[in-house]
N, CA and C of each residue as an Amber inpcrd file, in Angstrom:
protein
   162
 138.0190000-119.8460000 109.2680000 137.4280000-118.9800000 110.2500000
 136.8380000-117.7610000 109.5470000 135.3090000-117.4080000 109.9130000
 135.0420000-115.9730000 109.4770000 134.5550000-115.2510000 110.7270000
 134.6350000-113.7080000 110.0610000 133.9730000-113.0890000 110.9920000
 132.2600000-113.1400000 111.0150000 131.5960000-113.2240000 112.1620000
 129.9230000-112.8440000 111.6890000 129.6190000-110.9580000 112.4620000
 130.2800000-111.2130000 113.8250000 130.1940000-110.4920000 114.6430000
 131.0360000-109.7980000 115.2270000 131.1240000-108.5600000 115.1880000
 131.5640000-107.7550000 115.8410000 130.9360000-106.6110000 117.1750000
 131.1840000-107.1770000 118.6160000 130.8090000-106.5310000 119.8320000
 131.7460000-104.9780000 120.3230000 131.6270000-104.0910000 120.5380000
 132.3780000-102.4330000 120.7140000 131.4010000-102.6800000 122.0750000
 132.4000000-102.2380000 123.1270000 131.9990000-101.9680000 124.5310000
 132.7660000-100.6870000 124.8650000 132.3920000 -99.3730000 124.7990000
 133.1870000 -98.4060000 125.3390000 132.6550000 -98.1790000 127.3050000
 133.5860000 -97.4800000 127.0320000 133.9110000 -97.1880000 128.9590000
 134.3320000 -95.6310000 128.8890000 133.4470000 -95.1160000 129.0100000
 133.7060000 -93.4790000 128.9700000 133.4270000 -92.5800000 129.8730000
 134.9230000 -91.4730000 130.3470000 134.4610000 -90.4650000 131.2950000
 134.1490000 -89.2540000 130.7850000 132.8020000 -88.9350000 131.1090000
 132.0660000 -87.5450000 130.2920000 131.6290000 -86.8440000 131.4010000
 131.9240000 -85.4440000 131.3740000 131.7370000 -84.8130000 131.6780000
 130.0990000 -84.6660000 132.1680000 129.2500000 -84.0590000 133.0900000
 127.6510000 -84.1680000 133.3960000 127.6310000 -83.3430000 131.9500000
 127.7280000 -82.0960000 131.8300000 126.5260000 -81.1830000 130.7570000
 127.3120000 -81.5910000 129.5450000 128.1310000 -83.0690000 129.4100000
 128.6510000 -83.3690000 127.7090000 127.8790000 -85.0300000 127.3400000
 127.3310000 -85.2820000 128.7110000 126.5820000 -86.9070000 128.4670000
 125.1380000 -87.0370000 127.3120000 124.6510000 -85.7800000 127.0380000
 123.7100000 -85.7240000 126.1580000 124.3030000 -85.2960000 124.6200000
 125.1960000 -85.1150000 124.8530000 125.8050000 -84.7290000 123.6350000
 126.4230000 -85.7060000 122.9610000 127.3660000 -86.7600000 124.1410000
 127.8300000 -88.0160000 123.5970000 126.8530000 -89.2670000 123.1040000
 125.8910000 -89.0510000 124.0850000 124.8160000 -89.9030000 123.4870000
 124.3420000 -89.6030000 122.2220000 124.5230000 -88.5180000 121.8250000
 123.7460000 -88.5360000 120.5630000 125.0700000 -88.8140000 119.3670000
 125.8710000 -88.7170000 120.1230000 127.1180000 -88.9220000 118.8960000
 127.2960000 -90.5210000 118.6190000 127.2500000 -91.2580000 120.1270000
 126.9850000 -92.3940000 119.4050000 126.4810000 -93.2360000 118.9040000
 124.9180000 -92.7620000 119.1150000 123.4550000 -92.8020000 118.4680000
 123.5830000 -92.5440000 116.6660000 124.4980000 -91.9550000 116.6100000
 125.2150000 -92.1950000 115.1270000 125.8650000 -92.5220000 114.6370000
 126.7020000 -93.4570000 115.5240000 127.9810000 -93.7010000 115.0750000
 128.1850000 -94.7880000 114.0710000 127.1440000 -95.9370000 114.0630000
 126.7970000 -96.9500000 112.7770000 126.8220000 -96.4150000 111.8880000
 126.0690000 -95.3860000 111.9500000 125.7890000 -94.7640000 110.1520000
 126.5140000 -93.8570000 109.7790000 127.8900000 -93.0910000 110.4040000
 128.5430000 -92.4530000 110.2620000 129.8670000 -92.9150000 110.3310000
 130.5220000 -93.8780000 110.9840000 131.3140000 -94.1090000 110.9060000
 131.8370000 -95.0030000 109.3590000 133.0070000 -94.6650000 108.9740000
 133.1770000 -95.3230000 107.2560000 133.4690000 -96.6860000 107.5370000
 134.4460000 -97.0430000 108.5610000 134.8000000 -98.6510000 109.3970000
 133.6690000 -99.2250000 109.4710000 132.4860000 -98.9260000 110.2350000
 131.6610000 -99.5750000 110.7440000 130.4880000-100.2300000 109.2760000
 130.7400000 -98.8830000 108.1930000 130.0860000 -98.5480000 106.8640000
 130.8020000-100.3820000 106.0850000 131.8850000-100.0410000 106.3870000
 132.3070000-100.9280000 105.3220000 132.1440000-102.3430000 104.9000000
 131.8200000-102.5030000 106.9810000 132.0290000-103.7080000 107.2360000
 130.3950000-104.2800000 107.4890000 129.7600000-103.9140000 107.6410000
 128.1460000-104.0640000 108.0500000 127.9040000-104.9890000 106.7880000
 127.8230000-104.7460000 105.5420000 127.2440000-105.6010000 105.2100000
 127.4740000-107.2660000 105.4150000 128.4680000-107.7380000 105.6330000
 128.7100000-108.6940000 105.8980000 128.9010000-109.3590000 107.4340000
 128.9960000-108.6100000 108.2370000 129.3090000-108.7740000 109.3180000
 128.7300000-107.8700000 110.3340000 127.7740000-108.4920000 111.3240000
 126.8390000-107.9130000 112.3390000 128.0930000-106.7060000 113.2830000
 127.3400000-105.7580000 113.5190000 128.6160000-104.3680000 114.5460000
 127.3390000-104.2680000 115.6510000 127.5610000-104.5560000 116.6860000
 126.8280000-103.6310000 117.6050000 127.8860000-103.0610000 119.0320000
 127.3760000-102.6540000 119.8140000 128.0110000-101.4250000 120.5390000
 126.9610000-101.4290000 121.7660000 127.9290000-101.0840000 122.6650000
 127.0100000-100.7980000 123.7430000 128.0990000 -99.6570000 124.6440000
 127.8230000 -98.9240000 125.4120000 128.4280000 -98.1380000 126.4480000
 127.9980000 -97.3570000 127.3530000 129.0370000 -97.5990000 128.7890000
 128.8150000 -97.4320000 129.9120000 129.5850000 -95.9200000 130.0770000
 128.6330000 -94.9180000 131.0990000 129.5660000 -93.6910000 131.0700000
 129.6520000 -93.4110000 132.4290000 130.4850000 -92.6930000 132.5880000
 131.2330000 -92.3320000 134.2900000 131.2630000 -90.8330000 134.2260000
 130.4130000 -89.7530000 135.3170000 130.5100000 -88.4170000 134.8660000
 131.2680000 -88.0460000 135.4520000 132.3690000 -87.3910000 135.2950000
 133.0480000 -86.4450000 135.9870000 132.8500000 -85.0480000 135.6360000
């Protein structure tokens, strides 16, 4: 068995005036994160997420 793929589905409650802020955090989070760093070359990461404002 290998890995090819790895799917990240977050579910997040953000605040209204912090949803532009999170977006941009995880608009970086591929290239910043060292986990995500390590593992990319060999193995596809993508991400997707849904947010709830409170």
């Amino acid at each position: 068995m290998v890995i090819t793929d790895i799917r990240v589905k977050y579910h997040l409650q953000v605040p209204a005036d912090k949803r532009e802020e999170v977006g941009r955090a995880l608009g970086v989070h591929k290239k910043a994160c060292p986990a995500a760093q390590s593992v990319t070359r060999g193995i596809n990461v993508e991400w997707e997420a849904d947010f709830e404002e409170v």
